[in-house]
N, C-alpha and C positions, 0 to 999 in steps of 0.2 A: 367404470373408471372414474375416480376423482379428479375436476377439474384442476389445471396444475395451482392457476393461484388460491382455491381452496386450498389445497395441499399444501401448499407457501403457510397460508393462515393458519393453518392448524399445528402446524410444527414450532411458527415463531411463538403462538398464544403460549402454548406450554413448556418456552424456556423462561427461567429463570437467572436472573442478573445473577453472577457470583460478587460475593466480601468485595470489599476496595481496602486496600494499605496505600500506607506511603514509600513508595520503594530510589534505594537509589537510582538515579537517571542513568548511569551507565546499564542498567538492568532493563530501563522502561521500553525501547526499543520493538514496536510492534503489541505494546496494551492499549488502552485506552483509559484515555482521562475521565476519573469519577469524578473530578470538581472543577468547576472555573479556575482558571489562575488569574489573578489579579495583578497587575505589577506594583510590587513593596518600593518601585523608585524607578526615575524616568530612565531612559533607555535614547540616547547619550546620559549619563546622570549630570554631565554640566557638557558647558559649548566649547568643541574642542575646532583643531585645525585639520583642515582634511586634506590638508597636502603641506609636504617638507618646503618651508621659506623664511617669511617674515609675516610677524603678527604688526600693522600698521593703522593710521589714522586714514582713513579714504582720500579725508581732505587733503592732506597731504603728499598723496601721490597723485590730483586730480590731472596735471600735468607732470609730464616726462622729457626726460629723463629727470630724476628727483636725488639728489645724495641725501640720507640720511645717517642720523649716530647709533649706531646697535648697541645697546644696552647691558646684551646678556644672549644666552644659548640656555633653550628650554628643552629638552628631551622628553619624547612620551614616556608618562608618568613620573613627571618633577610639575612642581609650578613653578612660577614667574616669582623672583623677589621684589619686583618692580612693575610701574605702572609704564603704560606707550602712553608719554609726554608728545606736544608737537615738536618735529623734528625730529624724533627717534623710531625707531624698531625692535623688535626682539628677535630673533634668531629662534626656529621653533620648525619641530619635527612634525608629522602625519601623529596625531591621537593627542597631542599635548594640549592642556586648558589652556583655554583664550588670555592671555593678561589683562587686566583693567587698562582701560583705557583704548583698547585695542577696536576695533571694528569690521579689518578684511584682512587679508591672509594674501600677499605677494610670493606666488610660486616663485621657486628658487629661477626656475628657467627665464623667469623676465628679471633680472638680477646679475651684477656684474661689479668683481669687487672694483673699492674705493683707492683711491692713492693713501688713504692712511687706515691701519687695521681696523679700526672700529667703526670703520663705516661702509654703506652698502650704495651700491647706486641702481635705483629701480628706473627699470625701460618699459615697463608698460602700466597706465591706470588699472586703479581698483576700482570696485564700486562698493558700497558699504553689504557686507555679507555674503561677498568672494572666499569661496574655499572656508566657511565658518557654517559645521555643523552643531545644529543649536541644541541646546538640554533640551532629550524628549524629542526629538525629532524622529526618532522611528518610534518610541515606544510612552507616552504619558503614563505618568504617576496615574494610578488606581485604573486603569485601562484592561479591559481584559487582554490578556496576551492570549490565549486558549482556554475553547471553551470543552466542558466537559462531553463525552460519544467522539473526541477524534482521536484514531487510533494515529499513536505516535511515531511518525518517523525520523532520517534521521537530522533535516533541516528543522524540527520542530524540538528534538535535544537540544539541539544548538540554540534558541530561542529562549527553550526556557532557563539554560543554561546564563542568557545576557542579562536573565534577572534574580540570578542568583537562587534558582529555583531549584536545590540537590535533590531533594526530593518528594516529587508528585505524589498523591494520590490517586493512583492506580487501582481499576480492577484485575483481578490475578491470570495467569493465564490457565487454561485449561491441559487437564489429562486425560486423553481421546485413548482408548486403547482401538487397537486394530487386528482384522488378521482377515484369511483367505480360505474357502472352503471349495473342496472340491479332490477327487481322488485322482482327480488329471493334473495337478498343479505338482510342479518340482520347483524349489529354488533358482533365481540366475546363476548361481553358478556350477549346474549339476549339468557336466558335458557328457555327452553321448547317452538323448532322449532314448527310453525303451518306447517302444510301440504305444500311441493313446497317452501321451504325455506332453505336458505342454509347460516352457515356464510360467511361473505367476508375474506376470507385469501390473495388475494391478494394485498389490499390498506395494512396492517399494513407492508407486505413483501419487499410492495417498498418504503415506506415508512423509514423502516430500513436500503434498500439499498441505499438511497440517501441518509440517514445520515452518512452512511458507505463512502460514497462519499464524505463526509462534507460539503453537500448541507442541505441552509438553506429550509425547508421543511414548505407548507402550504397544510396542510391538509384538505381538503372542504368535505370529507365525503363518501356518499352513496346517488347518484342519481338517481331517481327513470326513468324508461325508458316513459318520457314524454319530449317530443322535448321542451316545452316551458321552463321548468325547467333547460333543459341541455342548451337553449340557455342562460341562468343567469349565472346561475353559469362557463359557458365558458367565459363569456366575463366577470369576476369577475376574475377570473383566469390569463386570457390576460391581463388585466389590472394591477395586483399585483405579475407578477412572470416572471420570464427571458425563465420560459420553462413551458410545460403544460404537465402531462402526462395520461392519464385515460387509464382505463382497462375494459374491453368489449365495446359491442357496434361496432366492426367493422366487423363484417361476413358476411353472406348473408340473414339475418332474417329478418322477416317483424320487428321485434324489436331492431334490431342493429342503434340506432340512428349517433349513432358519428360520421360516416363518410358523413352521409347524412347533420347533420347540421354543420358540418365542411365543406361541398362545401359551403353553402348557406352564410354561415358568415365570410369563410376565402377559403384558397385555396387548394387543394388533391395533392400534389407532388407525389405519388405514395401509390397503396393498392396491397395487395398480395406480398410475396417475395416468390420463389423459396426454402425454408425452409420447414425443418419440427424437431421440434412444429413451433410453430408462423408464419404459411404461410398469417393468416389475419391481417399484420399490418400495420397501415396507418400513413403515416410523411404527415405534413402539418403546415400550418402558419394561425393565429389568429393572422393578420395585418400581425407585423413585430414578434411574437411569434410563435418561432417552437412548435408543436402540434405531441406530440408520441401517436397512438394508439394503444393502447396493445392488443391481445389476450383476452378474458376473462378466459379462462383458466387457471389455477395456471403456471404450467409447461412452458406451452407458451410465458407465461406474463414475466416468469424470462426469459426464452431464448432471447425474444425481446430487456427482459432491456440488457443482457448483449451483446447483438449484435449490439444495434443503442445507446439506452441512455444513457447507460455511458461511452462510446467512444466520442458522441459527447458533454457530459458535459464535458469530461476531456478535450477535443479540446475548449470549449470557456475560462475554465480555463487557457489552455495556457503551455498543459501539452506537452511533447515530445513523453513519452509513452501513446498509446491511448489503446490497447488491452490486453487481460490478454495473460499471458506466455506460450507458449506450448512447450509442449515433444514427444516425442513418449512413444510406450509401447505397448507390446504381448497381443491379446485380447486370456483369457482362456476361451471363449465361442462364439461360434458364433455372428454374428450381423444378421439379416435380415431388408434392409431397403430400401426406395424406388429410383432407381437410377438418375431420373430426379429432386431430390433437393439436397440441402445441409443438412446431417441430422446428429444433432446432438444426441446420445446415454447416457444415464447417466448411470454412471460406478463405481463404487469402484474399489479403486488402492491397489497393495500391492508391495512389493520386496520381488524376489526368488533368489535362486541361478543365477540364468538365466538374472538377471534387473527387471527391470518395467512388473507387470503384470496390464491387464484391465481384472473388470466382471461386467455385467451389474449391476446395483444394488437396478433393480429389473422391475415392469412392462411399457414398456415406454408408456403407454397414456398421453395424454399431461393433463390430468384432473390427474394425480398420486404424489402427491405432495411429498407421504413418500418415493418414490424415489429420489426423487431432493433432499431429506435431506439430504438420506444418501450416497450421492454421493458425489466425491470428484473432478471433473471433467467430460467437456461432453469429449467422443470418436467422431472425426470432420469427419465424412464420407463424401467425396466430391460427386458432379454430376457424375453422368457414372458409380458409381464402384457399387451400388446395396448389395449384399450381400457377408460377409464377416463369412470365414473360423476361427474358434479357431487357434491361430497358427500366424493367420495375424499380421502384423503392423500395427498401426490408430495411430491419433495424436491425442494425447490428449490435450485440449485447459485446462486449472485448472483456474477455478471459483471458489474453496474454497480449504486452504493447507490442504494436510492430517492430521488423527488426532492426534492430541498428544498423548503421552504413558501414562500408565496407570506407580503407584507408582511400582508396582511388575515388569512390566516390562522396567522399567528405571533403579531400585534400587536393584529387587532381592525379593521374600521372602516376 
């Protein structure tokens, strides 16, 4: 068995970065930036008011109550015909440029009109650069705004969007085909199982996660376990997609095709890792198409993707970060697991007094799928260490955030 982070290494070394374009930003959502952005201009571009009042001289409100003469009404995006003389103000909305002359910003709420229309009477001091957001104050002229490997979400549109950036330089997304082998597999929606039949839950599962991945997704089906069949549709696949991925077919059964017609047609870079679930999966090439074999097992099949496939999709994307985030956190239950692999545990998390707690979150067969749901992270037990005490530290790798709160427990009641 190949050690898992060999296996890691050997899969990333042989992706390649796809093209970069420039695509529009409503598009970009979920690629990753091939270039720096630079900001083409500051971010306020001039010093605006950041709350509805008066644009004023500080010194001139140092003491209160103060009447002043109001000048004029500035609305965001007008400017000032006039400059703030001493003694006066300008009347000015949340976003509108500062007028000359001006220095602080009197919220309306300390503010109470005059006995004669054109004037204002301020009830509380200012100090100089009250409520005035200055050019450039979130963003400097020539600054990078985003650096190229971060895949874009959607506060990071909105970002590049405040410097007028339509459109990025983006690498492309990928076209993953996918499908499912096995003579026991029927569709979700095929009611009333005949005998030795089982729906496929694994093709819709990865199928979701590559969308999740904002991979363009060719769906081929459910292939039945007959080598001539599986040679079609593989080389349909090779032919129409950047990656290949199927599920079963790789174990040791006289019916595990895929590894056998993946030597005869392309090439086996390695089978078996050092893991558990997913100790049977096989990386290979369909020409020049990298070829993931997954587990046929549910539980497996997600451990695989998230250990080879979507690391090395985000690498040909042209991402920086390839692997999900980990923490640590107190297991409140034992672990028992095998000390010669890498084995991951699915776990519900919670927070005590104490920090991060892990419990299992429920039976780990790799065939247990209502565990992987309701799990929020695997517990990453390395080679060597075997069984683990309640009590221990484990690192938690998080493949899905925990859950949101419920209204009562956000709100109360």
């Amino acid at each position: 068995m190949k050690p898992l982070v060999d296996a890691q290494r050997t899969v990333l070394a042989a992706m390649e970065v796809f093209p970069s374009s420039a695509v529009p930003l409503a598009d970009c959502l979920g690629l990753v930036l091939a270039e720096d952005v630079l900001a083409p201009h500051p971010v306020p571009p001039f010093a605006n008011s950041a709350m509805d009042g008066y644009a004023v001289r500080a010194e001139d409100v140092s003491s209160t109550p103060a009447t002043l003469r109001v000048l004029e009404d500035v609305p965001a995006g007008s400017v000032a015909n006039s400059e703030v003389e001493p003694g006066t103000a300008i009347k000015i909305m949340t976003g509108a440029p500062i007028p000359g002359g001006a220095d602080a910003i009197v919220i309306v709420e300390d503010t109470q009109a005059a006995d004669q229309s054109d004037q204002v009477v301020v009830l509380a001091p200012a100090r100089v650069g009250d409520h005035v957001r200055g050019a450039g104050g979130d963003i400097e002229l020539g600054s990078t705004v985003l650096q190229a490997g971060i895949r874009l979400n959607p506060m990071h549109l909105g970002l590049l969007a405040s410097v007028g950036m339509a459109g990025p330089t983006v690498t492309r997304r990928p076209t993953v085909a996918v499908f499912s082998t096995g003579d026991e597999l029927v569709p979700a929606d095929t009611a009333g199982l005949r005998p030795g039949a089982i729906h496929d839950s694994n093709r819709p599962m990865l199928v979701a996660a590559l969308g999740e991945l904002g991979a363009n997704v060719l769906d081929l089906g459910i292939v039945p376990d007959d080598a001539r069949l599986l040679r079609s549709v593989l080389g349909e696949a090779a032919t129409n997609a950047d990656a290949v991925v199927t599920s079963g077919g790789v174990s040791m059964g006289e019916y595990d095709l895929v590894k056998q017609v993946l030597s005869e047609m392309g090439r086996v870079e390695f089978w078996q890792v050092a893991m558990q679930p997913a100790k049977p999966f096989a990386f290979g090439f369909l020409g020049d198409t990298p070829l993931f074999g997954l587990p046929g097992n549910p539980v497996s099949g997600m451990v695989a993707f998230e250990q080879f496939v979507r690391p090395a999709l985000l690498r040909r994307m042209g991402a920086s970060r390839l692997f999900r985030r980990r923490s640590s956190a107190v297991l409140a239950t034992p672990v028992s697991t095998h000390p010669d692999k890498t084995v991951f545990v699915r776990v519900r998390t919670a927070m005590d007094s104490k920090g991060m707690t892990a419990t299992s979150s429920g039976g780990q067969g790799s065939n247990i799928l209502s565990a992987l749901a309701a799990a929020d992270a695997f517990a990453v037990v390395p080679v060597g260490v075997g069984d683990l005490e309640a009590g221990a530290t484990v690192e938690l790798e998080w493949f899905r955030s925990p859950e949101m709160r419920t209204y009562e427990e956000a709100l109360g009641g």
